[in-house]
PAVEX-169174 format. One record per residue (C-alpha): residue number from 0; residue in three letters; x, y, z. Coordinates in steps of 0.5 Angstrom, whole numbers, plus 500, padded with zeros to 3 digits. Layout:
residues N
+-----+------+-----+-----+-----+
!  nr ! rest !  px !  py !  pz !
+-----+------+-----+-----+-----+
! NUM !  ALA !   X !   Y !   Z !
...
+-----+------+-----+-----+-----+
//
This chain:
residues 413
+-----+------+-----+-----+-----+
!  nr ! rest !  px !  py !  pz !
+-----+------+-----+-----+-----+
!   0 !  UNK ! 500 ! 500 ! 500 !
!   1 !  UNK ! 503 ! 507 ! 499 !
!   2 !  UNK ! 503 ! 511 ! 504 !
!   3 !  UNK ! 501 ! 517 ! 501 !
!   4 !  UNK ! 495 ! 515 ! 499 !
!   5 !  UNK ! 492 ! 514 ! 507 !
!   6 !  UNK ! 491 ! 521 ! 509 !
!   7 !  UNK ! 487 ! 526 ! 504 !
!   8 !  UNK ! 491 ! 532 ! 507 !
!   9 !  UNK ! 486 ! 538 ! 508 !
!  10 !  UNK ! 492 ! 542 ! 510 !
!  11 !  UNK ! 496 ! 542 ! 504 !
!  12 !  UNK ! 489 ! 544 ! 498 !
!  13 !  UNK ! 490 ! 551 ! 496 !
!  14 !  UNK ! 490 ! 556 ! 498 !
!  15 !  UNK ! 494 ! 554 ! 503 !
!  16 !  UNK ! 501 ! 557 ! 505 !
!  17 !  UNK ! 506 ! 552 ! 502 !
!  18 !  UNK ! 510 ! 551 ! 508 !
!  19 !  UNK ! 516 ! 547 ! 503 !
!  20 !  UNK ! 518 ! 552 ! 500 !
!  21 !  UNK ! 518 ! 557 ! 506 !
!  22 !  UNK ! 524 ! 559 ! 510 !
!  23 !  UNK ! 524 ! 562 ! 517 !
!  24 !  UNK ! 529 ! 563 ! 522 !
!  25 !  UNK ! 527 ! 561 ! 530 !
!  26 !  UNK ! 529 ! 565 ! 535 !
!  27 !  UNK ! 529 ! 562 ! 542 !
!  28 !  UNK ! 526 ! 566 ! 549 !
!  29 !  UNK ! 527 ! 561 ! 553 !
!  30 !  UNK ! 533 ! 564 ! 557 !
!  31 !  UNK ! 530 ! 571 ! 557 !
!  32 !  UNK ! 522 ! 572 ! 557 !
!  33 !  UNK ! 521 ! 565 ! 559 !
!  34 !  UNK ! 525 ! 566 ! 565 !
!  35 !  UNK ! 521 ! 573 ! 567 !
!  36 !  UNK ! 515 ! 569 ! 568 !
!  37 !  UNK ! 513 ! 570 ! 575 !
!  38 !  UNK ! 512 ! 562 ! 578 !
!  39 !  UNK ! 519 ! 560 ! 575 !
!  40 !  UNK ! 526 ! 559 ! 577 !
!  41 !  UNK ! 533 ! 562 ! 575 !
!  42 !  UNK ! 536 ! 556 ! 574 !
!  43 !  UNK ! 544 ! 556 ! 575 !
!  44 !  UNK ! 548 ! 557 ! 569 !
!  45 !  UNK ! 550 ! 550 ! 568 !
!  46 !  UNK ! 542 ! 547 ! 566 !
!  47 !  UNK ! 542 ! 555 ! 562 !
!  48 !  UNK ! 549 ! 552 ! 558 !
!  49 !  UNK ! 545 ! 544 ! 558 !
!  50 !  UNK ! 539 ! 548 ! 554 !
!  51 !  UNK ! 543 ! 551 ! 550 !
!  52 !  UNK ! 546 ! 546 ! 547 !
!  53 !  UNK ! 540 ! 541 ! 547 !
!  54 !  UNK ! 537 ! 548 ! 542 !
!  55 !  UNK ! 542 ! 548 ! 538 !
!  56 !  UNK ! 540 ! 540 ! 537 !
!  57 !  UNK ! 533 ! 542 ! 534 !
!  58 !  UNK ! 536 ! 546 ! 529 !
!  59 !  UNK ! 534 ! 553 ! 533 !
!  60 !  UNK ! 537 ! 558 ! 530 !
!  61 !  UNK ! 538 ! 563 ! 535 !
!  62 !  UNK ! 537 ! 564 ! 543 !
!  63 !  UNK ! 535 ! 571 ! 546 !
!  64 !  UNK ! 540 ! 569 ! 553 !
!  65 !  UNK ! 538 ! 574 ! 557 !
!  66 !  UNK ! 538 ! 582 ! 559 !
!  67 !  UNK ! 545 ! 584 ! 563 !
!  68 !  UNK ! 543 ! 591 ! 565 !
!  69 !  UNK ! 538 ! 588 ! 570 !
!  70 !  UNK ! 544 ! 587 ! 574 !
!  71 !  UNK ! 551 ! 585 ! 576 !
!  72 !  UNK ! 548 ! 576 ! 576 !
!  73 !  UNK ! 544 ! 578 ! 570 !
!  74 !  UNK ! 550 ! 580 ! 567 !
!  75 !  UNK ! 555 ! 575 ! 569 !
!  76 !  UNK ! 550 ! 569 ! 567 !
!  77 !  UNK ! 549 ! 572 ! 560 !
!  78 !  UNK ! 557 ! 573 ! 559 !
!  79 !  UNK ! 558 ! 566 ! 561 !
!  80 !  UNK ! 553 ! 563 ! 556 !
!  81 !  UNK ! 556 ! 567 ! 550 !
!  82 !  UNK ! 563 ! 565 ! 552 !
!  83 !  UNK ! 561 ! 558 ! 552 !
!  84 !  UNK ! 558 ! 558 ! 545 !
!  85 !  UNK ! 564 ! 562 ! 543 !
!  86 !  UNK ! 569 ! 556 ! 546 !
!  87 !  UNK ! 565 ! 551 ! 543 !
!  88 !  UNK ! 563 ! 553 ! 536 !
!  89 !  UNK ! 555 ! 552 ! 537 !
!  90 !  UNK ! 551 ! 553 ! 532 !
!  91 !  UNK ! 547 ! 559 ! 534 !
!  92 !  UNK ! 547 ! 566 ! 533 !
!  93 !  UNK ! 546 ! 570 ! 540 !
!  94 !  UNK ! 541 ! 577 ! 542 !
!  95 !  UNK ! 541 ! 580 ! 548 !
!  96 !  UNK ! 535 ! 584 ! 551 !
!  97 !  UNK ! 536 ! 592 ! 553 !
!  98 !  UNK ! 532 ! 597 ! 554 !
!  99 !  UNK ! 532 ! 603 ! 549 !
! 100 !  UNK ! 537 ! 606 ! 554 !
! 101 !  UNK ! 544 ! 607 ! 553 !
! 102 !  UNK ! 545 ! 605 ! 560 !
! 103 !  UNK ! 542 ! 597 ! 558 !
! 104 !  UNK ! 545 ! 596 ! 552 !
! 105 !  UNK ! 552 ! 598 ! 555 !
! 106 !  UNK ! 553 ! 591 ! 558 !
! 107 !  UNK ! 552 ! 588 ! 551 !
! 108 !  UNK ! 558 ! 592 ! 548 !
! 109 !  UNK ! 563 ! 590 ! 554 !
! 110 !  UNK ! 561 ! 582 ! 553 !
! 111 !  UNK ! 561 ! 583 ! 545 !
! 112 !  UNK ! 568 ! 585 ! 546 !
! 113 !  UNK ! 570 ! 580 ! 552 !
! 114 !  UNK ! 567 ! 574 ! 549 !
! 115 !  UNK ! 569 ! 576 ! 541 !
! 116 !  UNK ! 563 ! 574 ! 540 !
! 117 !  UNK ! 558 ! 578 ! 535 !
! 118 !  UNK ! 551 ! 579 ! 538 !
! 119 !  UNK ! 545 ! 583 ! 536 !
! 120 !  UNK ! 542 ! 587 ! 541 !
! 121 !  UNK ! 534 ! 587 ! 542 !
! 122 !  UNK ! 532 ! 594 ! 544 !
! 123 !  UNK ! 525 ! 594 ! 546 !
! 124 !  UNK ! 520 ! 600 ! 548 !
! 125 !  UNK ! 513 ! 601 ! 549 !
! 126 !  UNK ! 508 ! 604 ! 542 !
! 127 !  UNK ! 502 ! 603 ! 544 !
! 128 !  UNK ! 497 ! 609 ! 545 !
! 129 !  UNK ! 495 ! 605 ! 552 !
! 130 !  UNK ! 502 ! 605 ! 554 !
! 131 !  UNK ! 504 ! 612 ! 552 !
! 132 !  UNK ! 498 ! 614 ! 557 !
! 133 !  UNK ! 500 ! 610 ! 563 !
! 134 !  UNK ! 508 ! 613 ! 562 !
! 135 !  UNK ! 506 ! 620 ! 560 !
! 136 !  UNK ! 510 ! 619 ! 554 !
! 137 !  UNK ! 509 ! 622 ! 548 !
! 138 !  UNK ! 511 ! 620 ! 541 !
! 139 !  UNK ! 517 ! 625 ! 540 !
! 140 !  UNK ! 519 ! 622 ! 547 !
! 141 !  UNK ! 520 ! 615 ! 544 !
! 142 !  UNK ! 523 ! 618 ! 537 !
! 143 !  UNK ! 529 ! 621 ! 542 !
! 144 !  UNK ! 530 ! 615 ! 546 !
! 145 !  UNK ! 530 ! 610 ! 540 !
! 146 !  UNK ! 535 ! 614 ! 535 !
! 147 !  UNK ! 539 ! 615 ! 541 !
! 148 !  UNK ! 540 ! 608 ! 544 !
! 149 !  UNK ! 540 ! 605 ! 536 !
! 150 !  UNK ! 545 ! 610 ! 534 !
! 151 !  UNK ! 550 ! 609 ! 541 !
! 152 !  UNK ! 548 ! 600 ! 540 !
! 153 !  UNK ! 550 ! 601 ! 532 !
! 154 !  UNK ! 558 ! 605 ! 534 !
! 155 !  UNK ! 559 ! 599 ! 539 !
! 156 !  UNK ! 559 ! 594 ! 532 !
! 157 !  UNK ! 552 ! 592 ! 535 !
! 158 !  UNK ! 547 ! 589 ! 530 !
! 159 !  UNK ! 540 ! 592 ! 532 !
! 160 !  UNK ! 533 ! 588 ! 532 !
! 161 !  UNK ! 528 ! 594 ! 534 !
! 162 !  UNK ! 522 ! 592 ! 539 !
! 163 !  UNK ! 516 ! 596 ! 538 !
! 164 !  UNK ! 513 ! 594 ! 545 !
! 165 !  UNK ! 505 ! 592 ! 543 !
! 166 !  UNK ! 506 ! 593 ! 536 !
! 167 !  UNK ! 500 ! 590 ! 536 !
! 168 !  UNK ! 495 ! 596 ! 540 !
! 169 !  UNK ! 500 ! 602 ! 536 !
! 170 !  UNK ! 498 ! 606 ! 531 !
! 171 !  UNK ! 499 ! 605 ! 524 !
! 172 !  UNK ! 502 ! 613 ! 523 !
! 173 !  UNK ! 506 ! 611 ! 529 !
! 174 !  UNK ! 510 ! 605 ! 527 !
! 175 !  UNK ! 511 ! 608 ! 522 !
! 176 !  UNK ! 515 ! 613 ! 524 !
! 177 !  UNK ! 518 ! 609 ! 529 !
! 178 !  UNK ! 521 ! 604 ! 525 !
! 179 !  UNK ! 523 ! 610 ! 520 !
! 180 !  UNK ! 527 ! 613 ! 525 !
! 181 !  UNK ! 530 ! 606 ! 528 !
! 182 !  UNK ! 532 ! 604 ! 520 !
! 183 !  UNK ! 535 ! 611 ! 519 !
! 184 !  UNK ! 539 ! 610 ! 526 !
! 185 !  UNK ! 542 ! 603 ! 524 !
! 186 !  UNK ! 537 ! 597 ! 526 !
! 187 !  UNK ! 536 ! 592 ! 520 !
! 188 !  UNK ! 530 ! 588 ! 525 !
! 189 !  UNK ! 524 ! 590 ! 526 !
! 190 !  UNK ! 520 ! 586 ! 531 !
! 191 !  UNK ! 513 ! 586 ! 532 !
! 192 !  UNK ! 511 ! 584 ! 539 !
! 193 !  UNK ! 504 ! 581 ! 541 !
! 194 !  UNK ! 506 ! 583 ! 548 !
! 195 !  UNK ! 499 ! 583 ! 552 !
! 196 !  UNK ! 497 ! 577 ! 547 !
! 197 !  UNK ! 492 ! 582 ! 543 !
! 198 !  UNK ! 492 ! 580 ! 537 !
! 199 !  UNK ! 487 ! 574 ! 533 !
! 200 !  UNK ! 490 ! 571 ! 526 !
! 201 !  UNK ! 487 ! 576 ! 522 !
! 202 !  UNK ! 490 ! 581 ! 526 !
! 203 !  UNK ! 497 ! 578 ! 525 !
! 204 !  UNK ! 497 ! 578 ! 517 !
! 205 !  UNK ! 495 ! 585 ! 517 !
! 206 !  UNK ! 500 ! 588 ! 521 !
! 207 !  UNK ! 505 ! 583 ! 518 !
! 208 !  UNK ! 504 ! 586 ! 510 !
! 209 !  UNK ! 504 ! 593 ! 514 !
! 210 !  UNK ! 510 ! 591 ! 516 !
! 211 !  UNK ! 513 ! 588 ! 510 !
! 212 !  UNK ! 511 ! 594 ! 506 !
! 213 !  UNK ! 514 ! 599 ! 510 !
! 214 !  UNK ! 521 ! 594 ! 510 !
! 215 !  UNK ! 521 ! 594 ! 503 !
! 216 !  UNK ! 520 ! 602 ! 502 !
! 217 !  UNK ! 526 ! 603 ! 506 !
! 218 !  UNK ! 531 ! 601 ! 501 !
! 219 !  UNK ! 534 ! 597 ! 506 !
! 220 !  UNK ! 535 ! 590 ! 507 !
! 221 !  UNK ! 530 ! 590 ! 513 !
! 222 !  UNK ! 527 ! 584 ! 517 !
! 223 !  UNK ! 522 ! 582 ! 520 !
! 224 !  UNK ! 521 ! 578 ! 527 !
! 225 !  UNK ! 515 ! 576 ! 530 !
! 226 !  UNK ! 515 ! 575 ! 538 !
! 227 !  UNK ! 507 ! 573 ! 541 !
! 228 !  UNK ! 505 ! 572 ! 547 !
! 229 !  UNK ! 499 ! 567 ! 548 !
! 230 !  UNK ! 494 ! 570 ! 554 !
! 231 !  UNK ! 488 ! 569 ! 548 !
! 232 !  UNK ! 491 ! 561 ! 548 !
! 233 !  UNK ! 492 ! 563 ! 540 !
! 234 !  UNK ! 499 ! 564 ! 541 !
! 235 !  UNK ! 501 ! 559 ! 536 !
! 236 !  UNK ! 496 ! 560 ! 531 !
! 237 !  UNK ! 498 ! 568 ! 531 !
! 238 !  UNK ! 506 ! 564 ! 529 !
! 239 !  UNK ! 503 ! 560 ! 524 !
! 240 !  UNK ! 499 ! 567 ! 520 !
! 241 !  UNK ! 505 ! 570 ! 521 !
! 242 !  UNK ! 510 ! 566 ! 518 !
! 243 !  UNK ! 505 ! 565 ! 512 !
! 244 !  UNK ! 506 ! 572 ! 512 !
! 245 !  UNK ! 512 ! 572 ! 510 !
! 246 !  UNK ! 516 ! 574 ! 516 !
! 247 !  UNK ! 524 ! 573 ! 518 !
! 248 !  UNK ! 523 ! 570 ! 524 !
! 249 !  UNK ! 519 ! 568 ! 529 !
! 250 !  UNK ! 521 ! 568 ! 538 !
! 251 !  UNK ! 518 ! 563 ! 543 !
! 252 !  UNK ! 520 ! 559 ! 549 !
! 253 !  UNK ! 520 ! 552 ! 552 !
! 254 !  UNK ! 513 ! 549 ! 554 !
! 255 !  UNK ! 511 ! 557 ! 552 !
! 256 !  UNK ! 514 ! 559 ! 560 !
! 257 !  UNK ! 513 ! 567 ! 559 !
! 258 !  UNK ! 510 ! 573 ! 562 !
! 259 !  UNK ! 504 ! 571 ! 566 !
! 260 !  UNK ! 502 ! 565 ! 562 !
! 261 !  UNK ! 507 ! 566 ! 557 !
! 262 !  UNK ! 509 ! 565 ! 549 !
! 263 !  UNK ! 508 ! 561 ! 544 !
! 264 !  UNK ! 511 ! 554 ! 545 !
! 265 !  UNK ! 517 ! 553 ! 541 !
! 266 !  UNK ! 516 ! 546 ! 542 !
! 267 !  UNK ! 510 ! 546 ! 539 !
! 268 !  UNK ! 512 ! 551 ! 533 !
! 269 !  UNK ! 518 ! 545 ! 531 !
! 270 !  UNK ! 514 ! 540 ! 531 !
! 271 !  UNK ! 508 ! 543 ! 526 !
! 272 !  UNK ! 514 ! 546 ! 521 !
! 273 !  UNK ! 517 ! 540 ! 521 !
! 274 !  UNK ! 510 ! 537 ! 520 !
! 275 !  UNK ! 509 ! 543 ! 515 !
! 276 !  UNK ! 515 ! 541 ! 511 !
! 277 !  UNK ! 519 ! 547 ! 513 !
! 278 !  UNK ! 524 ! 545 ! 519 !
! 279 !  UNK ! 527 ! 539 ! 516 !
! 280 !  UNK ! 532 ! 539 ! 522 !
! 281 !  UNK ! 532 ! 532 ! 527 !
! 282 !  UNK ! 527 ! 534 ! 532 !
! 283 !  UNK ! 528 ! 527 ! 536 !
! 284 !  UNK ! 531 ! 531 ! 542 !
! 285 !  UNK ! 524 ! 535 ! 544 !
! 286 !  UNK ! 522 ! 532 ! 549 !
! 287 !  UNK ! 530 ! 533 ! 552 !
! 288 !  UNK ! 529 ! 540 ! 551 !
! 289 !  UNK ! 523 ! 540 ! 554 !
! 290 !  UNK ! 525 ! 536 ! 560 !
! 291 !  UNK ! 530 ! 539 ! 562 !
! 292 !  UNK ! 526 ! 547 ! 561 !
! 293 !  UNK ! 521 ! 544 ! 567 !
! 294 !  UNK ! 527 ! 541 ! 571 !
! 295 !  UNK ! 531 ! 548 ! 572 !
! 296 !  UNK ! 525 ! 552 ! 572 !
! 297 !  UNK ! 522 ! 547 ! 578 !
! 298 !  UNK ! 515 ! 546 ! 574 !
! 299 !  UNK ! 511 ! 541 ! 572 !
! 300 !  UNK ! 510 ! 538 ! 564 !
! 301 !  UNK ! 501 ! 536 ! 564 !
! 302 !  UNK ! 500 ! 530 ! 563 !
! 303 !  UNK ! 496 ! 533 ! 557 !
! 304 !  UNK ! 501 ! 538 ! 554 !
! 305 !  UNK ! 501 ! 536 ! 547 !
! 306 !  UNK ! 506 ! 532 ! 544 !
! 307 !  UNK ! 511 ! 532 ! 550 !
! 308 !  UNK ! 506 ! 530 ! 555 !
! 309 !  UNK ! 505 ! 523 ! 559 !
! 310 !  UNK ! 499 ! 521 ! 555 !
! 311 !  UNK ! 500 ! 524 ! 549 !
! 312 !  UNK ! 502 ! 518 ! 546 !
! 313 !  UNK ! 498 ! 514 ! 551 !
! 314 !  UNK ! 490 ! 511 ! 551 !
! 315 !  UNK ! 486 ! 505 ! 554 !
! 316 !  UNK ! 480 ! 506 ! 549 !
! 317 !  UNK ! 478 ! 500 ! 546 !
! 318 !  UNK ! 477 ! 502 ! 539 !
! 319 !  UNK ! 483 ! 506 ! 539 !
! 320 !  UNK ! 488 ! 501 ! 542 !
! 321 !  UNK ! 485 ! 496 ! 537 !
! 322 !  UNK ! 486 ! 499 ! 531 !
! 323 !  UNK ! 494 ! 501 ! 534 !
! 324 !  UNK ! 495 ! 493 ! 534 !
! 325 !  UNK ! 493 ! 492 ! 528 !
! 326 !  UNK ! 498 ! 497 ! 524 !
! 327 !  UNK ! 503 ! 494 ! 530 !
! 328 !  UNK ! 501 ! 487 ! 527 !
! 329 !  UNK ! 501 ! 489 ! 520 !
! 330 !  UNK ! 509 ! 491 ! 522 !
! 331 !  UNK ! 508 ! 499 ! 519 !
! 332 !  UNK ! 511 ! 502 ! 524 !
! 333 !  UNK ! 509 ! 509 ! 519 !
! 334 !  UNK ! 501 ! 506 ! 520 !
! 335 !  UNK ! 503 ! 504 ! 527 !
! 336 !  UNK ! 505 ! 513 ! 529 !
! 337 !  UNK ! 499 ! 515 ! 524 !
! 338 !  UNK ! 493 ! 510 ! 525 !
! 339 !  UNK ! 490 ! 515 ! 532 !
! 340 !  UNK ! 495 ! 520 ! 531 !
! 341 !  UNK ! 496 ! 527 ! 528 !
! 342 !  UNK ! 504 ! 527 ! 531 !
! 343 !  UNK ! 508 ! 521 ! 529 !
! 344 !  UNK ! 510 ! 519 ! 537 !
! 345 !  UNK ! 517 ! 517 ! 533 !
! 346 !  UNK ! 518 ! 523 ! 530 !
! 347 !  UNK ! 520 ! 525 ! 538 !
! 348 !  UNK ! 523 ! 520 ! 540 !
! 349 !  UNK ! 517 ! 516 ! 542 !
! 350 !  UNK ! 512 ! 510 ! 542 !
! 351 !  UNK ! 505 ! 509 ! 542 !
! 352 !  UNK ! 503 ! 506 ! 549 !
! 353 !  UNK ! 497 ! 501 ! 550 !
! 354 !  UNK ! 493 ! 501 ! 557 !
! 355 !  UNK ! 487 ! 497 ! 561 !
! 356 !  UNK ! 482 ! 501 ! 563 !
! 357 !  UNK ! 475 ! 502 ! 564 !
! 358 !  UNK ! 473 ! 503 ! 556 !
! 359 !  UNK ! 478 ! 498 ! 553 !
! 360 !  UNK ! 476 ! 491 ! 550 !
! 361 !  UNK ! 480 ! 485 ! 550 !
! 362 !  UNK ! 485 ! 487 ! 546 !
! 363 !  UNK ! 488 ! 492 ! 550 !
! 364 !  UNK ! 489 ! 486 ! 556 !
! 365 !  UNK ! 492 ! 481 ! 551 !
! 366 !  UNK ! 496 ! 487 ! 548 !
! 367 !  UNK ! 498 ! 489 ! 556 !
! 368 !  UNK ! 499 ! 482 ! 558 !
! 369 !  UNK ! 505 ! 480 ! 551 !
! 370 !  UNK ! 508 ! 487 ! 552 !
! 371 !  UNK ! 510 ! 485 ! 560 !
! 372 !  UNK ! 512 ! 478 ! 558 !
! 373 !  UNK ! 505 ! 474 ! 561 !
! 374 !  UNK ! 501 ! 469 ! 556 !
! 375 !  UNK ! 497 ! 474 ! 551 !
! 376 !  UNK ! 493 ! 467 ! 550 !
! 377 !  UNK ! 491 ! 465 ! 557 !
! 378 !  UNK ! 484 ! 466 ! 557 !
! 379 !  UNK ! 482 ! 466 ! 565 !
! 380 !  UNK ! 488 ! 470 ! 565 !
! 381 !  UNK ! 485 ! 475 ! 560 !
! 382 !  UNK ! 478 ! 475 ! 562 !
! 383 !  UNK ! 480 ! 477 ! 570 !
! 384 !  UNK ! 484 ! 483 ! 568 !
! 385 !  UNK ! 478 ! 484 ! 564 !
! 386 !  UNK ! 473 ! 484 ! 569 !
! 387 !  UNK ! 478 ! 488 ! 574 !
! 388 !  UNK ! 478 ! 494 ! 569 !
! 389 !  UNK ! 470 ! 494 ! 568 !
! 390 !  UNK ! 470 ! 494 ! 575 !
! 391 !  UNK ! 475 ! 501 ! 577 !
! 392 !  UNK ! 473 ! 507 ! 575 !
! 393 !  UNK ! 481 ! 509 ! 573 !
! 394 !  UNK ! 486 ! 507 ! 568 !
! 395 !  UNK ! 489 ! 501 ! 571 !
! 396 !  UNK ! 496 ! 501 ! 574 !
! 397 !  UNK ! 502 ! 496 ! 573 !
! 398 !  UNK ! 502 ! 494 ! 579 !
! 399 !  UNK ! 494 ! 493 ! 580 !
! 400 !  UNK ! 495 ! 488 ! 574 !
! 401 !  UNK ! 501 ! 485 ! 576 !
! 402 !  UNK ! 497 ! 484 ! 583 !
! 403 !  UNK ! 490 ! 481 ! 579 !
! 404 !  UNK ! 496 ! 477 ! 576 !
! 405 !  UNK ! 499 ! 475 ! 582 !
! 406 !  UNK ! 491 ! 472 ! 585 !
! 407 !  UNK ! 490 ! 469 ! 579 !
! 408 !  UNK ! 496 ! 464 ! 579 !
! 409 !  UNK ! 496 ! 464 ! 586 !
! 410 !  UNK ! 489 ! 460 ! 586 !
! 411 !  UNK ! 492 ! 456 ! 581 !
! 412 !  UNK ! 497 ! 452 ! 586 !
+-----+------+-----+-----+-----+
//
């Protein structure tokens, strides 16, 4: 059988985005936003260095690593993360945040110059009318502190990517004035940030043509970075839109850890572009990557978490689970991921697990019983453990089992 004729894709009917043919770069937060959020922990430097290492194993392309100005810890830990990935040779380019201050984008200068490695400095500010109001700012204010601060990171051979605060809540007239004086000072990014996780799909695309026929009036090779957060749970969904936009790159975090609930999920990102035929990097290491994030930062992965998550690849329901063994009978390992998934569980490194459990048929408890190394063809055996999952109002435990198990084989004797 050919595979390809066992999914008819709606997916990939036009006018949808040709995935293949598009290119994005991806810009991992995790060491920065991700750490703001409120109920993690600033892990030591040796699982930040882990990290780096395991996003340089998925093909991510570049790590914001932290905000040195913050403070003397601030600063040590970024310096230390860029000289590790200037010693080692690692495959990612580095960005370090600050705000549109000469004092935060001086730490950035000093460990360019004692790390020998070459870095963009993210310079951040807030554009909305809302937060102009809360600041008592006006638009000429921020047009001063925006050509101040790009000119000074531009003279200390810093490339700039400039970050417009709640781009997604500014004014049109107003972003395009500060990006026009951001490009006339030297930056060569311009990052739209759903700071507040505004905006819907619809709203992305509109801001990211906006954003493209600004870039292409100014004569410059201007890119474009899209940085979303996901308090409307549509994080995800607003990278997609803007990577079919036509964006440079796209920001997101490990098990999307952020400010309050946080940003779009890298990990999740790498497995739809990998799906969508865009990132053909190995992402075997995915659930690494997000293990380790949930360890240094003290929090817990839900059993539910899409991909990455206990049971994603799990069931004990009867109809599911049988047609998983028919594929695993067929010996189609490509049938056996694909039957009742939309991910492929070996794609990250995974497998499909059959349970027993209150809605599972007599096939989960022969398929249990073969895979722990008991007889799938002893029929008291089987019916008891059967008996016993209609009984309990919970998928069955290993050990519950084996004590069901246990009891059979005792009255035998």
């Amino acid at each position: 059988m050919n595979h390809d004729d066992l999914i008819y894709d709606w997916n990939r009917l036009p006018p949808s985005h040709d995935y293949a043919a598009t290119t994005v770069e991806l810009n991992d937060e995790t060491l920065r936003d991700g750490l703001q959020n409120p109920s993690v922990t600033d892990p030591p430097i040796e699982k930040k260095i882990e990290l780096l290492h395991l996003m340089a194993d998925l093909g991510i392309h570049s790590a914001d690593i932290g905000l040195p100005g913050a403070g003397p810890r601030a600063y040590e830990a970024c310096l230390a993360l860029a000289r590790e990935i200037a010693d080692t040779g690692l495959p990612i380019d580095v960005t370090l945040a600050a705000r549109t201050v000469r004092a935060d984008i001086e730490p950035v200068a000093r460990i360019q110059e004692e790390s020998g490695l070459k870095l963009e400095v993210a310079t951040f500010i807030g554009s909305s009318p809302i937060r102009q109001y809360a600041e008592d700012w006006d638009v000429e204010r921020i047009l001063d502190a925006t050509r101040g601060a790009i000119e000074f990171a531009v003279s200390e051979g810093l490339d700039v990517v400039y970050v417009t605060e709640d781009t997604t809540r500014s004014r049109p007239r107003t972003l395009t004035r500060l990006f026009s004086a951001a490009v006339e000072a030297g930056a060569r990014r311009i990052c739209l940030a759903d700071t507040v996780g505004h905006a819907t799909p619809h709203g992305v695309r509109r801001l990211v043509r906006f954003a493209k026929d600004f870039a292409a009036g100014t004569g410059e090779p201007v890119k474009i970075d899209w940085h979303g957060h996901r308090d409307r749970g549509l994080g995800l969904a607003n990278a997609l839109a803007a990577i079919e936009e036509g964006v440079d790159r796209v920001h997101a975090t490990a098990l999307g850890i952020g400010e309050r609930i946080g940003n779009v999920e890298m990990d999740l990102l790498l497995v739809n572009l990998h799906l969508l035929g865009t990132h053909d990097h190995p992402i075997d290491r995915l659930a690494d990557y997000c293990r380790v994030t949930a360890e240094m930062c003290g929090i817990d992965i839900p059993y539910n978490y899409p991909v990455i998550g206990d049971d994603a690849f799990r069931t004990g329901t009867g109809v599911h689970a049988a047609a998983i063994i028919k594929a695993m009978q067929k010996g189609d390992r490509w049938l056996e991921d694909r039957v009742y998934s939309g991910v492929p569980a070996s794609l990250v490194g995974r497998s499909q697990i059959i349970e027993v459990s209150p809605v599972s048929g007599l096939s989960n408890v022969r398929h249990w019983l073969s895979h722990h190394g008991y007889d799938a063809d002893d029929e008291a055996l089987c019916t008891a453990v059967f008996r016993l999952a209609k009984k309990c109002n919970h998928t069955l435990s290993r050990g519950e089992i084996e004590s069901e198990i246990a009891r059979v084989q005792a009255e035998r004797t």
